[in-house]
N, C-alpha and C positions, 0 to 999 in steps of 0.2 A: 518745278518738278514736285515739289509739294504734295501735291490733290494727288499727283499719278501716280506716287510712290506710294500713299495711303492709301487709295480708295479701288486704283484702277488696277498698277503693277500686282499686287497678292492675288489676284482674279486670276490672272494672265500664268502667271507663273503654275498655279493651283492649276489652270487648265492645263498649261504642255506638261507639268509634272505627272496627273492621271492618263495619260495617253497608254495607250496599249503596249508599244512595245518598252516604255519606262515601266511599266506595271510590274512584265514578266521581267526586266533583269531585279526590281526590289525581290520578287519571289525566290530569286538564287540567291540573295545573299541574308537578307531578315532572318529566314529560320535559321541561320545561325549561329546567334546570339543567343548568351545564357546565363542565367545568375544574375547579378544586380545589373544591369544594364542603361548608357546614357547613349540618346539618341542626339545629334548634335544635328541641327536645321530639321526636327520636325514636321515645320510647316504645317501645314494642313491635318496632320497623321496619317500619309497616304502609306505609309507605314503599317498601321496598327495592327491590320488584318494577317499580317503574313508573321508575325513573331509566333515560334513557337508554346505554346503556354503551358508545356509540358520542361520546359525547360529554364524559362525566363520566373523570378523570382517577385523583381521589381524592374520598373521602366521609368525613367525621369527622361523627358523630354525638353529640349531647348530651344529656344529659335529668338531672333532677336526680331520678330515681326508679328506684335498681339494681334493686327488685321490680318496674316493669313492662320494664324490659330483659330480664330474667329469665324474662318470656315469650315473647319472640322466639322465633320457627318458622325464619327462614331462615335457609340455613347461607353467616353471610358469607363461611368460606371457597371459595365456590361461584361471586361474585360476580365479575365480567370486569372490576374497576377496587378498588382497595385500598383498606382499609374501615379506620376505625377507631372504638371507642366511648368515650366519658369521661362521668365521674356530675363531671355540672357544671351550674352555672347561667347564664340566659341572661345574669344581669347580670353574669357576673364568667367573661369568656369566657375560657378558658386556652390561648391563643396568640397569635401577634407580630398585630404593623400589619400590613394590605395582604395580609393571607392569601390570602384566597380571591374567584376569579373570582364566585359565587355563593351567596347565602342563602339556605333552605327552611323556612318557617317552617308548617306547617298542624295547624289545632285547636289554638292553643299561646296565642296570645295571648291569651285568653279569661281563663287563670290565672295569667300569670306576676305578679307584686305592682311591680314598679319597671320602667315601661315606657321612661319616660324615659333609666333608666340602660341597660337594656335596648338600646334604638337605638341610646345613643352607644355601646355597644361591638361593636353591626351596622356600625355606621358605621368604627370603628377597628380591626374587622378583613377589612372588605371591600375589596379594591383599587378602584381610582379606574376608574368606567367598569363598576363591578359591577354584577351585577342583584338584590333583594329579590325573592324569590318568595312568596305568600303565597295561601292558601285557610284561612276562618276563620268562623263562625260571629258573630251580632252584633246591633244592636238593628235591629228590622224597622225598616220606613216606615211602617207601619199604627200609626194611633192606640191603638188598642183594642190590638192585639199588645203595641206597645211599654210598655202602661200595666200589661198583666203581666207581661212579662218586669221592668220595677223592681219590683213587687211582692212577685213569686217571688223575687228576683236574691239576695237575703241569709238563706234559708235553701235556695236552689239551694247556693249558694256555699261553704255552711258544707259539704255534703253531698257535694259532687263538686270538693272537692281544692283549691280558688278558683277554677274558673270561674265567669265570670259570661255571665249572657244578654243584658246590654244594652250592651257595649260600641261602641264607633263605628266600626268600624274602618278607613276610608277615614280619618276625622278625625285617629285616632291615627296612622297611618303618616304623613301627610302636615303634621303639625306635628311632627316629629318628622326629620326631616331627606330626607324622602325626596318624590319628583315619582311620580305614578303613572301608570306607560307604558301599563298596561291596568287597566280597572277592570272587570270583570261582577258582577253581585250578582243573587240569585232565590230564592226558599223554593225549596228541597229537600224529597224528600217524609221526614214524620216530623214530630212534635209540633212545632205552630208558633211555640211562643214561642223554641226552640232549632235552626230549623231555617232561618234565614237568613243563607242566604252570600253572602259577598265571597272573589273570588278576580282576582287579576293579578298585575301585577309593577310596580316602583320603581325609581328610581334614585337613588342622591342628589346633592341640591342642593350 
């Protein structure tokens, strides 16, 4: 899996990530980050265009995969607010306590493997009074849906990097140290075992 995980998988991924209806949920939740802000799974920067830059101060961007940064289209030197990228992972954030005003997290939790350590290090580098931002994919509400998405979920998963399709993820954020200030969720259009979103924000407890 080697070749496909390097050369072929960040393609793949960078494609269904830019698809239209993922486009317009990043549009509902990016402009709402503000102040020093870390972007956790970057990827690509399919991001970049929708932060508000009347708002956002700095933006540090993360992802643990230089091949799909490596497809990046826009030029952050271009950007109205100071950018930076690091090949880092979300559980072993590489910077101080209390960083940052705001966290961005979208299409990301699906794969990352240590969600647990994941959040406490959301939590020890967001100052006090920060916001979680998040739009993410997850287990539907339909019986019938959710009884494929665990079916498929372990050779999905094997196939597309460790995502999975049945995650909780109102469940996960909110045992996890965070209160959820807005919560929306709705099928998106596009295959429906994959195409159930949750998108708001958090704060923490």
């Amino acid at each position: 899996m080697g070749l496909y995980n390097t050369y072929i998988l960040p393609k793949v991924i960078d494609w269904a990530c830019k698809q239209k209806p993922n486009k317009r949920q990043r549009e509902k939740v990016v402009p709402l980050a503000f102040g020093n802000v870390l972007e956790i799974g970057i990827g690509s920067g399919l991001n970049l265009p929708f932060y508000d830059t009347g708002k956002v101060k700095h933006l540090l961007g993360i992802d643990t995969s230089q091949e799909i940064w490596d497809i990046h289209r826009s030029d952050t030197k271009t950007l109205n607010f100071s950018f930076d990228f690091i090949k880092a992972s979300a559980e072993n954030i590489p910077e101080d306590n209390d960083t940052f005003d705001s966290v961005v997290i979208t299409y990301t939790l699906c794969s990352i493997s240590d969600l647990s350590k994941t959040f406490e290090e959301i939590r020890r580098v967001l100052k006090p009074g920060g916001t979680l931002i998040f739009c993410e994919h997850g287990k539907a509400p339909d019986a019938n849906i959710a009884k494929w998405q665990n079916r498929l979920d372990p050779v999905w998963s094997r196939l597309g990097g460790g995502c999975h399709l049945n995650r909780e993820i109102p469940k996960i954020i909110s045992e996890n140290g965070f209160k959820l200030d807005i919560l929306n969720e709705m099928y998106i259009p596009g295959w429906k075992p994959a195409s159930y979103n949750y998108w708001g924000t958090g704060k923490q407890i």
